[in-house]
GUDOPA-828668 format. One line per 5 residues: number of its first residue (from 1); for each residue y, z, x of N, C-alpha, C. Coordinates in steps of 0.2 Angstrom, whole numbers. Each point is the difference from the previous one (the first is absolute). Layout:
<recs>
NUM	Y,Z,X,Y,Z,X,Y,Z,X ~ ... $
</recs>
This chain:
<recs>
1	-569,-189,-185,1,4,-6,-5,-2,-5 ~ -3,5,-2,-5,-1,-6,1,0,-7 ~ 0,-6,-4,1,0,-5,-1,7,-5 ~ 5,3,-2,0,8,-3,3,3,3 ~ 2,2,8,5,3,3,7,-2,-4 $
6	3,8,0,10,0,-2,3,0,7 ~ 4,-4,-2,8,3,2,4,3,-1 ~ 5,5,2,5,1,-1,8,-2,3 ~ 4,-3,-5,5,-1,5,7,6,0 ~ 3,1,8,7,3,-2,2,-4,3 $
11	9,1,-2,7,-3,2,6,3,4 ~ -2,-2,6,3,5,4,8,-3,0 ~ 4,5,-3,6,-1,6,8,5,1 ~ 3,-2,3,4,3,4,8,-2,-2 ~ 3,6,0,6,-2,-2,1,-6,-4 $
16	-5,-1,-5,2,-5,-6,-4,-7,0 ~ 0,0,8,-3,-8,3,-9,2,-1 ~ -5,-3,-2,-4,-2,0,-5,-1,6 ~ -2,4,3,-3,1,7,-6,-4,1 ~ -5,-1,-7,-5,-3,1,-3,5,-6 $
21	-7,-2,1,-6,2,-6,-8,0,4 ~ -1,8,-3,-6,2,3,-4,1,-4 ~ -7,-2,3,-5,-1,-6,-4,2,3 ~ -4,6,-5,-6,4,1,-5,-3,-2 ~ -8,1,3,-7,-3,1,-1,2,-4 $
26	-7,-1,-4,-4,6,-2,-5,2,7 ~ -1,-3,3,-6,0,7,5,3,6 ~ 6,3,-1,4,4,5,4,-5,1 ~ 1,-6,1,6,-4,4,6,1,-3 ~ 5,0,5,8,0,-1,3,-6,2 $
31	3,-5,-5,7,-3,5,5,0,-3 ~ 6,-1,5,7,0,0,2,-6,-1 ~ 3,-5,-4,0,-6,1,8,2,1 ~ 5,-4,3,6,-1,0,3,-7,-4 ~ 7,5,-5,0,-5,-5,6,-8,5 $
36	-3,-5,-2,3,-5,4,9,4,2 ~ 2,-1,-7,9,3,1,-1,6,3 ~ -2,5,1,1,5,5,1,-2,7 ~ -6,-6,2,-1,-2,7,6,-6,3 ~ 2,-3,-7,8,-3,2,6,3,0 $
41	1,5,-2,6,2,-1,3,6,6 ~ 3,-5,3,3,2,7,4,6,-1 ~ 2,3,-5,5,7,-1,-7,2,-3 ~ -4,2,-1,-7,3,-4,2,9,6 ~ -2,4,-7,-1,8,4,-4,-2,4 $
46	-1,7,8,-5,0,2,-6,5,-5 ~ -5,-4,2,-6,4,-4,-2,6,5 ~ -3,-6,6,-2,4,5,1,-1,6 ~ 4,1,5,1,-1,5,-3,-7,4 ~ -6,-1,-1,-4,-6,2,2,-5,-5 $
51	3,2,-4,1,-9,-4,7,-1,1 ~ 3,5,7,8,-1,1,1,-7,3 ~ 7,-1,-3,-1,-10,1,3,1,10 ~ 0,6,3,0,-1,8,-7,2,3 ~ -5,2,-6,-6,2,3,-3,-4,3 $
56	-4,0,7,-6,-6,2,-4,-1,-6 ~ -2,-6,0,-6,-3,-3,2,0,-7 ~ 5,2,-5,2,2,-5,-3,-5,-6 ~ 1,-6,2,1,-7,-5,-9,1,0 ~ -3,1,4,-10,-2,1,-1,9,-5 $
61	1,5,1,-2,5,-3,4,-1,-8 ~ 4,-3,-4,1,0,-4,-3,-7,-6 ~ -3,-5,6,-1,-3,-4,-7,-1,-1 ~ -5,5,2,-6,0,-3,-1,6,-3 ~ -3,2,-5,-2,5,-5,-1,6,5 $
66	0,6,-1,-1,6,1,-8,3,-2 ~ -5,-3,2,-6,2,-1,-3,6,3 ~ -3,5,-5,-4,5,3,-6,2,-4 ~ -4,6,2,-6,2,-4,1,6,0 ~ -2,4,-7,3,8,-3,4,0,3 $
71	3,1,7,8,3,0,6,-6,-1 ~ 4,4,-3,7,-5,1,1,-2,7 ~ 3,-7,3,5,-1,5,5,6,2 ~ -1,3,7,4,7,1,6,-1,-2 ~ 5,-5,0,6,1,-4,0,2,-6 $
76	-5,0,-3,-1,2,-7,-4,7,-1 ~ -8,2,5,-2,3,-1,4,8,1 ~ 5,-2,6,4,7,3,4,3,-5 ~ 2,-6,-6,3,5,-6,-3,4,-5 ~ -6,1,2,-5,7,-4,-1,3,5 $
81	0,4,-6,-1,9,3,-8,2,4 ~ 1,4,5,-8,1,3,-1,7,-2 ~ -6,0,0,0,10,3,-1,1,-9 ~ 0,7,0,0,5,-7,4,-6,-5 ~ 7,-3,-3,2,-3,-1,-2,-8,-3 $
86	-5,-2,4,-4,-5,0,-7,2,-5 ~ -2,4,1,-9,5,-2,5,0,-7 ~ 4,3,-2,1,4,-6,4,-7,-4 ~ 1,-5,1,0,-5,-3,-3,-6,-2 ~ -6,1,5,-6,-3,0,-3,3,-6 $
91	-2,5,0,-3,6,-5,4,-3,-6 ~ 6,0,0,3,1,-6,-2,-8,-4 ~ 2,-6,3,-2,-6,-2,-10,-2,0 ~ -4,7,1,-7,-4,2,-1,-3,5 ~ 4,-2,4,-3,-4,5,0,0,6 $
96	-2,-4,4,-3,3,6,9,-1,5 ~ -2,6,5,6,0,4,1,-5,6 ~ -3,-6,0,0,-6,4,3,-4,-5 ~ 1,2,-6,0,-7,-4,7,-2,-1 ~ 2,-2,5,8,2,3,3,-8,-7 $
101	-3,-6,-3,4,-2,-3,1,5,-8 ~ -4,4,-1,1,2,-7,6,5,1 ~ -1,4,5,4,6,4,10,-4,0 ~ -1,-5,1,6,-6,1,3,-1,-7 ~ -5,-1,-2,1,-2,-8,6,4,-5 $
106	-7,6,1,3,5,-2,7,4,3 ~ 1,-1,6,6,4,1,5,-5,-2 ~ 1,-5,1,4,-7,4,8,2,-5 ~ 1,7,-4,7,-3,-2,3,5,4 ~ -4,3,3,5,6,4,-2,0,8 $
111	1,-5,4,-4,0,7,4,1,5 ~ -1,3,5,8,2,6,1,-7,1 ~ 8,0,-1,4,-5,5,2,-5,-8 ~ 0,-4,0,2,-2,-8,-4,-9,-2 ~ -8,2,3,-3,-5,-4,-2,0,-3 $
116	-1,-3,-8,-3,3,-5,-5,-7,-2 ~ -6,2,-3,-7,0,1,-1,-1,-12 ~ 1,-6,-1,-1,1,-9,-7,-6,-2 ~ -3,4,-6,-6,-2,0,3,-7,-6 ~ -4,-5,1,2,-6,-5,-4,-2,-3 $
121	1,-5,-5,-5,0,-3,-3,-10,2 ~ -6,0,-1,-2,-8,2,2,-7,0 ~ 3,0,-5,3,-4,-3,7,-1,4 ~ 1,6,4,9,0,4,-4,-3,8 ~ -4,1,0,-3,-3,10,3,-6,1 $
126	2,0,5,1,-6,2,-6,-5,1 ~ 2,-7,0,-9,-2,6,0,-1,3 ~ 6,1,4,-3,1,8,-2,5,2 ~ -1,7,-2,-2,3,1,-9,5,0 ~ -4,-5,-7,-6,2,2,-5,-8,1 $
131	-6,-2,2,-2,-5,-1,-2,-1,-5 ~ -4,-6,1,-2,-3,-7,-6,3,-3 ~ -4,4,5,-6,4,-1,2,7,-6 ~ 7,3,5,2,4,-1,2,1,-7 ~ 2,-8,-3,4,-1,-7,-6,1,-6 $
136	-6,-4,3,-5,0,-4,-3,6,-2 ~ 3,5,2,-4,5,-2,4,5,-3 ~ -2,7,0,5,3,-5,4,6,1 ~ 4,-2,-1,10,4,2,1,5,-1 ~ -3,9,2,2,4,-3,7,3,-1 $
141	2,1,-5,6,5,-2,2,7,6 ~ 5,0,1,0,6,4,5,5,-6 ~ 0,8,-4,4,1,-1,6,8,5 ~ 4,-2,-1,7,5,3,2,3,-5 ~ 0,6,-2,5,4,-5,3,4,6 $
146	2,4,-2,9,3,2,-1,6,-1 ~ -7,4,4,-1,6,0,1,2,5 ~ -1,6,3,4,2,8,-5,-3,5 ~ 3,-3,5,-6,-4,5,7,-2,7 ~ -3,0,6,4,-2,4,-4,0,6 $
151	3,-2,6,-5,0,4,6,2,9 ~ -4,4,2,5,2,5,-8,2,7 ~ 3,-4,5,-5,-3,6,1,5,4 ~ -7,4,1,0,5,5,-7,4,-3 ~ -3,6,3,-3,4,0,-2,6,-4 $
156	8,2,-1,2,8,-3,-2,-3,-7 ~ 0,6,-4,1,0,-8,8,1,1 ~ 3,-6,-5,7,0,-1,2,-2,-6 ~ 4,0,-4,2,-4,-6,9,-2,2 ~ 0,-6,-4,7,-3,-1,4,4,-6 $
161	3,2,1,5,5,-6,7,-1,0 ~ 2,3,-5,7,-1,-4,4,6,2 ~ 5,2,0,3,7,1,5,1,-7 ~ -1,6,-3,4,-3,-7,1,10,-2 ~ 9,1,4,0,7,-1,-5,6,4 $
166	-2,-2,7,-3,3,5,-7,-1,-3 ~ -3,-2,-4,-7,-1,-4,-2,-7,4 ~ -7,-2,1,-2,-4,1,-4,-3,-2 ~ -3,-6,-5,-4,-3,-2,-2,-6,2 ~ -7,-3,0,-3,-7,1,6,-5,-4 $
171	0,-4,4,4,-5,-5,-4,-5,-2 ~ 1,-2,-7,-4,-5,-2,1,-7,4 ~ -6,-3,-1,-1,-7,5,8,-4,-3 ~ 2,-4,5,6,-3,-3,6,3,1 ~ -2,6,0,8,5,-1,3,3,6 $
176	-4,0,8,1,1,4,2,6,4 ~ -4,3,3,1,8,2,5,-1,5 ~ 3,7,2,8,1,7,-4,1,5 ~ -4,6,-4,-5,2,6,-8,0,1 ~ 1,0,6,-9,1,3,-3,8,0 $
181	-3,2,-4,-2,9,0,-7,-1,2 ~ 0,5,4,-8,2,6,-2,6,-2 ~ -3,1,-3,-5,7,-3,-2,3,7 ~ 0,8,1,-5,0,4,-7,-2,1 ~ -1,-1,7,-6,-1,2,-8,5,-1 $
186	-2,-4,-1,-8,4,-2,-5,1,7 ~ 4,-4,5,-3,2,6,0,2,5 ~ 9,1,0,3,5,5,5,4,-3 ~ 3,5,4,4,3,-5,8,0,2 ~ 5,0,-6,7,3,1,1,-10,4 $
191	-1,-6,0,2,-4,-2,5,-2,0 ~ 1,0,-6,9,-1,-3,6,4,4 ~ -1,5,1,4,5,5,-1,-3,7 ~ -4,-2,3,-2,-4,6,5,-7,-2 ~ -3,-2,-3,3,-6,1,11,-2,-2 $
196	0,6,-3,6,2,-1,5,3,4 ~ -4,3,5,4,3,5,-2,-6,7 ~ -5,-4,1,3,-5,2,4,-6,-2 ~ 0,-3,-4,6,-2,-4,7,1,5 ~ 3,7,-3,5,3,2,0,-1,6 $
201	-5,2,4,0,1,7,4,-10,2 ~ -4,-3,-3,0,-6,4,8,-1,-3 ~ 6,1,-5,5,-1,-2,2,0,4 ~ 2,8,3,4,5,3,-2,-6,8 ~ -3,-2,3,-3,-6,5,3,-6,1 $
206	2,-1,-6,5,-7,-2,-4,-3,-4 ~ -7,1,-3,-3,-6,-1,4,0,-9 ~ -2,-7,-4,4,-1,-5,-7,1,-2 ~ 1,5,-8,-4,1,-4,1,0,-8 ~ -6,-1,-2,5,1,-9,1,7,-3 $
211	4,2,-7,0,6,-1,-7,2,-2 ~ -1,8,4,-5,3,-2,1,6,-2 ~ -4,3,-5,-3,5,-4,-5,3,0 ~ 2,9,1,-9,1,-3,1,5,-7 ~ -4,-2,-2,0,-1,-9,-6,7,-4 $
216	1,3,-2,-2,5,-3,-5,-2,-3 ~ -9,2,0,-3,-3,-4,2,0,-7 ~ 1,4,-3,1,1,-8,7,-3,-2 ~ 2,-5,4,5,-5,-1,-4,-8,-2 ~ -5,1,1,-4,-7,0,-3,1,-7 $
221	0,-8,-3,-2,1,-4,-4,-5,-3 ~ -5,1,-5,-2,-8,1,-6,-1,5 ~ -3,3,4,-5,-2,3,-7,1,-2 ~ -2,-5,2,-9,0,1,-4,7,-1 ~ -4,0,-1,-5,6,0,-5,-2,6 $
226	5,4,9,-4,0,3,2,5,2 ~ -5,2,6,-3,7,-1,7,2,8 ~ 4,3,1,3,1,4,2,8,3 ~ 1,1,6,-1,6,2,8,5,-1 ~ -2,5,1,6,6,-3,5,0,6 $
231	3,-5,-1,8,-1,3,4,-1,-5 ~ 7,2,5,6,1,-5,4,-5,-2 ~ 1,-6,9,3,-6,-1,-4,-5,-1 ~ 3,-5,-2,-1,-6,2,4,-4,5 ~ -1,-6,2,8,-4,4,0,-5,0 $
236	6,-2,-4,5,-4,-4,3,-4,6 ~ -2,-8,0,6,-5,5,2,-3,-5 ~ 7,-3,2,2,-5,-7,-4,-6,3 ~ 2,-4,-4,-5,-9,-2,5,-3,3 ~ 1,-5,8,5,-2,3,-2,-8,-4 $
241	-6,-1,-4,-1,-8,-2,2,3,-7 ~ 2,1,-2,6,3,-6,7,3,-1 ~ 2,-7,-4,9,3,-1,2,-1,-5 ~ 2,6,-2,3,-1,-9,-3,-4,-3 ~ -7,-1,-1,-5,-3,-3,-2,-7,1 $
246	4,-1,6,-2,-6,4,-7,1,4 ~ -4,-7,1,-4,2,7,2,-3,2 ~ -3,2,9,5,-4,5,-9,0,6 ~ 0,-9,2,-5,1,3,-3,3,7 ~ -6,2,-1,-1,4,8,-5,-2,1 $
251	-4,3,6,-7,-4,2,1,4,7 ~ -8,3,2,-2,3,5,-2,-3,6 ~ 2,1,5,-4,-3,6,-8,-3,0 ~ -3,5,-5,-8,-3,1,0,-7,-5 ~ 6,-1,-6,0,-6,-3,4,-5,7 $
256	4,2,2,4,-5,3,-6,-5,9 ~ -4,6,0,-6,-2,5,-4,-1,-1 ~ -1,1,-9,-7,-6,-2,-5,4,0 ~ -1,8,0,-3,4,0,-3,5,-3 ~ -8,0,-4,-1,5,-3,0,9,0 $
261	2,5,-5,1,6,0,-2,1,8 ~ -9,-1,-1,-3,5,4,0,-5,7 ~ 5,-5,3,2,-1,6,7,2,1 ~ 2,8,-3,7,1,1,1,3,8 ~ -6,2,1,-1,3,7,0,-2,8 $
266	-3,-8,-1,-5,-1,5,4,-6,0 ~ 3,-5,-1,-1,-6,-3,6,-3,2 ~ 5,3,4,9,-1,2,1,5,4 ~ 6,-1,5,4,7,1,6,0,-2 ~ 5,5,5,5,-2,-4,6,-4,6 $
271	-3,-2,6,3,-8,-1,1,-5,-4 ~ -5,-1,-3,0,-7,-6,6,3,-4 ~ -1,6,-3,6,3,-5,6,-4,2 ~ 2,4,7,6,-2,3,5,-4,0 ~ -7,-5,4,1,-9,2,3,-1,-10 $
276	-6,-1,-3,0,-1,-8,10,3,-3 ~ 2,4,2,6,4,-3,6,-5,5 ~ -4,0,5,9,-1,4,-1,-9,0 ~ -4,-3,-2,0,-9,-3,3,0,-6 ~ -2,5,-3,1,-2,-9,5,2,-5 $
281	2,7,3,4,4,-4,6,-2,0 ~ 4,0,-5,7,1,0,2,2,6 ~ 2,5,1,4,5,6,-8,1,6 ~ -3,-3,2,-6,-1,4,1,6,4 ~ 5,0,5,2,6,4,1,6,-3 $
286	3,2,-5,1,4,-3,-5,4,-3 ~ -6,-5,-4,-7,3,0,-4,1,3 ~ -2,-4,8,-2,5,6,1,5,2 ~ 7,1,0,5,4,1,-4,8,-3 ~ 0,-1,-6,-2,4,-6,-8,1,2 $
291	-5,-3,1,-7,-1,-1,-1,4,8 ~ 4,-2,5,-2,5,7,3,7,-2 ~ 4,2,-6,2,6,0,-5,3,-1 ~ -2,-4,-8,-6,6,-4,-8,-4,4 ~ 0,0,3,-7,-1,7,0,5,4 $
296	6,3,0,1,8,8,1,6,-7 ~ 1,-2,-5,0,5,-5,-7,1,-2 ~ -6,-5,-2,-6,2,0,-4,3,5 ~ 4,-1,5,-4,4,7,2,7,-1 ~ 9,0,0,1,9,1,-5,2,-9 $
301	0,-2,-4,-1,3,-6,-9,0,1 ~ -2,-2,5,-8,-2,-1,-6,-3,-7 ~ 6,-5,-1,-2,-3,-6,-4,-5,3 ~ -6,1,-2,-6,-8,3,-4,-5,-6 ~ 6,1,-5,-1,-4,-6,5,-7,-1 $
306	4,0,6,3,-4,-1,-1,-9,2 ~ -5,-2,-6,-5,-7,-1,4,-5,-3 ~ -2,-5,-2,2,-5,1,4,-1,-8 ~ -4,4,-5,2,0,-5,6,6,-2 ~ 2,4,7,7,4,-1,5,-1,3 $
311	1,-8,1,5,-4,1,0,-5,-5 ~ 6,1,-3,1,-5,-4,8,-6,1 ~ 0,-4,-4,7,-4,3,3,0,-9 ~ 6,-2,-2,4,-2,-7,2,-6,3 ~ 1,-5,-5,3,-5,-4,6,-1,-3 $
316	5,6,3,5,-2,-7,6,-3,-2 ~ 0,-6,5,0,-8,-1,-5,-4,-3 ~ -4,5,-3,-8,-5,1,-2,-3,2 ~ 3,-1,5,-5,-7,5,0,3,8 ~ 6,4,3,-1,3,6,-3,7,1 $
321	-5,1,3,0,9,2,4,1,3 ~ 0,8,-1,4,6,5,-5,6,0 ~ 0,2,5,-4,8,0,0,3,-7 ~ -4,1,-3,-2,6,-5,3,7,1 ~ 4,5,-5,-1,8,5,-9,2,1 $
326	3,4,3,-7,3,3,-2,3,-7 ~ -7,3,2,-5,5,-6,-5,3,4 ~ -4,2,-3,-6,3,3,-2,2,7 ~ 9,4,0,-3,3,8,-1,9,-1 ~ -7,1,4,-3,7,-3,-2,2,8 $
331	1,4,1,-6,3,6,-6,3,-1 ~ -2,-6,0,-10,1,-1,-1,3,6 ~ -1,0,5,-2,5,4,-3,5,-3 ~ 5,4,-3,-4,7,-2,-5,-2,-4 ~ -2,-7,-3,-5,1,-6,-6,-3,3 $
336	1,-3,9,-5,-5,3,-1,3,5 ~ 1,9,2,-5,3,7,3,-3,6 ~ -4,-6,2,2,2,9,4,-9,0 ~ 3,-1,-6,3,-9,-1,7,1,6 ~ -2,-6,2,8,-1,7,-1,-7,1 $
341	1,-3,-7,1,-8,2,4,-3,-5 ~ 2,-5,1,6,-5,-5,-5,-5,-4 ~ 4,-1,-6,-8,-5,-4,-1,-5,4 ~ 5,-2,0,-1,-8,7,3,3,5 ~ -3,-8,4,4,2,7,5,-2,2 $
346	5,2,4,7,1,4,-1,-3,7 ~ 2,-7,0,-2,-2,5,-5,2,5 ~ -2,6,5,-6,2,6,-3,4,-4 ~ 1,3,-5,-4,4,-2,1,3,-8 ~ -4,5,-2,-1,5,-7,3,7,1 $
351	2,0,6,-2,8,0,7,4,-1 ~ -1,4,-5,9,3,0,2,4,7 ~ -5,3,4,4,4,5,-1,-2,4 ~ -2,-7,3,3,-4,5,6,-3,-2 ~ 2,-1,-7,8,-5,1,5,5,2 $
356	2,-6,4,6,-3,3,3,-5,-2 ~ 9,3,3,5,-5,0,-2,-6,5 ~ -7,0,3,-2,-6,3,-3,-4,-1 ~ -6,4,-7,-3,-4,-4,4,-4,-5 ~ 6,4,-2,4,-6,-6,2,-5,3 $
361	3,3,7,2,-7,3,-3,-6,2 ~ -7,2,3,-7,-5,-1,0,-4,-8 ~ -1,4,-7,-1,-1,-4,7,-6,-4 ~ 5,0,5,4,-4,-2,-1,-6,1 ~ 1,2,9,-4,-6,3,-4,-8,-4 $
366	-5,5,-1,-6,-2,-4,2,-5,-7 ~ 6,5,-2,2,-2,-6,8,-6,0 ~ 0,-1,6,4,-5,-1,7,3,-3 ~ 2,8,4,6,0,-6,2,6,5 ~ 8,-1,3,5,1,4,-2,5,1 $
371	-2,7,4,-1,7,4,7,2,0 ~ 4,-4,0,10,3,2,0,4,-6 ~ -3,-5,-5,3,-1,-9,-4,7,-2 ~ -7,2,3,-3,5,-5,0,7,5 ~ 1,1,4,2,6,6,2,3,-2 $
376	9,-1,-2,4,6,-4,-2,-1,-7 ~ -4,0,-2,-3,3,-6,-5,4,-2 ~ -5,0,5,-1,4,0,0,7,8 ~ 5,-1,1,2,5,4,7,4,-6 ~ 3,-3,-5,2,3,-6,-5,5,-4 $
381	-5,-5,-1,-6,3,-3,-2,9,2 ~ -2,-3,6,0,7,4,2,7,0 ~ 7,-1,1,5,2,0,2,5,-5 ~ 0,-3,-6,1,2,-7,-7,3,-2 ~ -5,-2,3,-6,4,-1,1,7,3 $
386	0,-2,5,1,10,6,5,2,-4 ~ 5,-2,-2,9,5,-2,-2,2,-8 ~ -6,-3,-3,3,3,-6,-7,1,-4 ~ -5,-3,1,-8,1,0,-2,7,-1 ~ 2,4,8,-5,6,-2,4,6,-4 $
391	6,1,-1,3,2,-4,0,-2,-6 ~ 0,-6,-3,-3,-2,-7,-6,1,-2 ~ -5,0,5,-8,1,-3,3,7,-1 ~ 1,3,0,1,10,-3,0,-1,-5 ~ 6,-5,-3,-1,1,-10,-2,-2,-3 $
396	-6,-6,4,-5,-5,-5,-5,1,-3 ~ -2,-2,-6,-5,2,-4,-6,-1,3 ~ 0,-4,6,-8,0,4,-5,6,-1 ~ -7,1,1,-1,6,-2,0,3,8 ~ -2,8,2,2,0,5,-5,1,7 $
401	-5,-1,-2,-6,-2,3,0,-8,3 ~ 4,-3,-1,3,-7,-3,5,0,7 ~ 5,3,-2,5,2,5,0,3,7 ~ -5,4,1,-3,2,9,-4,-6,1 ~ -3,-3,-3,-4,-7,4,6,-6,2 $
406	3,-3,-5,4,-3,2,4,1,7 ~ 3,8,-1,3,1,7,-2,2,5 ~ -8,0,-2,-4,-1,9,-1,-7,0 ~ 0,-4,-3,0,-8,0,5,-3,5 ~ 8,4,-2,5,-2,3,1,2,5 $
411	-4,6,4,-2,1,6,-5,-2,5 ~ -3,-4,-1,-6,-5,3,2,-5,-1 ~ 6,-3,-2,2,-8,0,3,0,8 ~ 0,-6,1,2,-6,8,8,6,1 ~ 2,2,5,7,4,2,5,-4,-4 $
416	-3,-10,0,8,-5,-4,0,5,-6 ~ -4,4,-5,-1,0,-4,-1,7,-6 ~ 1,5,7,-3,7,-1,6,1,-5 ~ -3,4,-5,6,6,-5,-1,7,3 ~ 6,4,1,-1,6,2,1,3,-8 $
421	-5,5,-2,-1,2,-4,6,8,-3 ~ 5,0,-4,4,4,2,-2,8,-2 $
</recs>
């Protein structure tokens, strides 16, 4: 480091405890130090999965610094937004859309899951935390006012909101939104509707989901001046990482596998998930149980979006996961042409119209997790898919261009699997 390069320090932490302090470059570096009492306190929240006091190698990954270059370490860098959402805040701060510490900075009072991210001032740094080079040179100020700012990890344009009398506004930093609201999309159409009638679809299936909503544009209020196309809804999920203005911690598969955004695709399947749920969780079985549901639910719904970053786990013990409910199940199909794959792979393969009740069974296998235990689940699944699916899409908001595709989708799937269309 060159004499005239700044730092910047924040203070991260979690449910109250002190998680450690990250220090921005001016030359791009990032590190994570971890504060000593964090790394001894055997009842400490989990942060992130890998620093779970049953995780391998836990005690070697916590006690050297978190070093990187422009991007944050993915446990950090997955808590910003990508896509339109990222661009339109990059824009708004000047700065570049890689420049993932100022991006931190600036969201850190409002982040998914409930760690928060406060700018200090130099004289508050520990010394363990920068070196001696580091000391001798000069400490920039970071400042945080309490204008609207939050940050919500995914692609879509979305805001975190309030709901106050069927009206909906941004919620100021600090004051904590209910809900997650999705504008429509600028690049496909009728979205929210899509994604709302899969929702339901996957409810009515068995899978646990949060309340959702589709929300009248001219209910919304408070937004950005961006340019958005002449739709009527939007769609509204609640915030399962907020309760009565509590946060409650979460963290995505691509944090928990150490994985950046743009390896949400390629980079795991959904063994690891499995394996990962049925070691860790609370109720291990029970949230396999749940995760082989909505696996046969992304198939009948031909949703090939389902990455690493649309599986999430909660904390609300803070220290143990449980499956997350589900979210962002859509039938992209209609929006991706001739798509017939799953975002990861399923034990033998990707392809939605070769699975099979043989491939799960492989896929258990694989995953080290009882085939007795997950069979009658999704042959429930099933079930409740054929009895009550094609009668239900009739009064779903899907648009209906939207709805003949789908139900020729459900007739090219494996016979384990076919919907007869009513």
């Amino acid at each position: 480091m060159t004499n005239g390069d700044t730092v910047s320090v924040l203070k991260l932490t979690l449910h109250g405890a002190t998680v450690g302090y990250l220090a921005g470059y001016e030359d791009g570096r990032t590190i994570l130090t971890f504060s000593p009492e964090f790394i001894g306190n055997e009842a400490r929240p989990t942060f992130s999965l890998v620093t779970h006091p049953n995780a391998p190698k836990m005690p070697a990954i916590m006690a050297e610094p978190w070093a990187r270059r422009q991007k944050l370490h993915p446990v950090l860098s997955n808590l910003l937004p990508e896509g339109a959402l990222r661009e339109y805040l990059a824009q708004a701060l000047k700065t570049h859309t890689e420049n993932e510490f100022e991006l931190f900075a600036y969201l850190g009072q409002d982040l998914p899951g409930a760690l928060i991210a406060t700018a200090i001032e130099p004289n508050d740094v520990p010394d363990y935390v920068l070196d001696d080079t580091a000391k001798a040179s000069a400490v920039k100020s970071l400042a945080q006012d309490q204008k609207k700012r939050f940050s919500l990890a995914g692609v879509q344009m979305k805001f975190s909101m309030r709901e106050r009398d069927g009206r909906y506004q941004i919620a100021e930093s600090g004051a904590l939104g209910d809900w997650i609201i999705k504008t429509p999309s600028t690049t496909h159409r009728h979205v929210p509707l899509n994604e709302y009638t899969g929702m339901h679809l996957a409810e009515l299936a068995g899978v646990t989901i949060p309340d959702i909503r589709l929300v009248e544009m001219d209910k919304l209020e408070q937004l950005p001046a961006i340019n958005l196309p002449d739709e009527h809804y939007a769609f509204a999920i609640r915030r399962f990482d907020r309760h009565e203005g509590e946060r409650i911690h979460m963290e995505d598969f691509a944090q928990i596998l150490v994985k950046y955004p743009q390896e949400k695709y390629r980079s795991a399947n959904y063994q690891q998930i499995g394996k990962i749920l049925y070691s860790y969780a609370e109720d291990g079985l029970g949230d396999v149980q749940e995760f082989a549901r909505r696996l046969l639910v992304n198939i009948l719904l031909a949703n090939g979006d389902a990455h690493l970053k649309n599986w999430s786990v909660l904390y609300p013990d803070k220290i143990t996961p449980t499956l997350a409910p589900a979210y962002d199940i859509v039938t992209t199909r209609v929006y991706m042409g001739d798509e017939r794959e799953f975002a990861l792979n399923l034990g033998k393969g990707k392809d939605w119209y070769q699975a099979s009740m043989a491939q799960f069974e492989y896929w258990t296998g694989k995953a080290d997790i009882p085939w007795r235990a997950i069979r009658p689940h999704l042959l429930d699944t099933i079930e409740k898919a054929r009895s009550l699916w094609p009668e239900a899409l009739k009064d779903l908001p899907m648009d209906d261009r939207h709805k003949v595709a789908l139900r020729e989708h459900w007739r090219n799937l494996h016979p384990d699997f076919q919907i007869a269309a009513s």
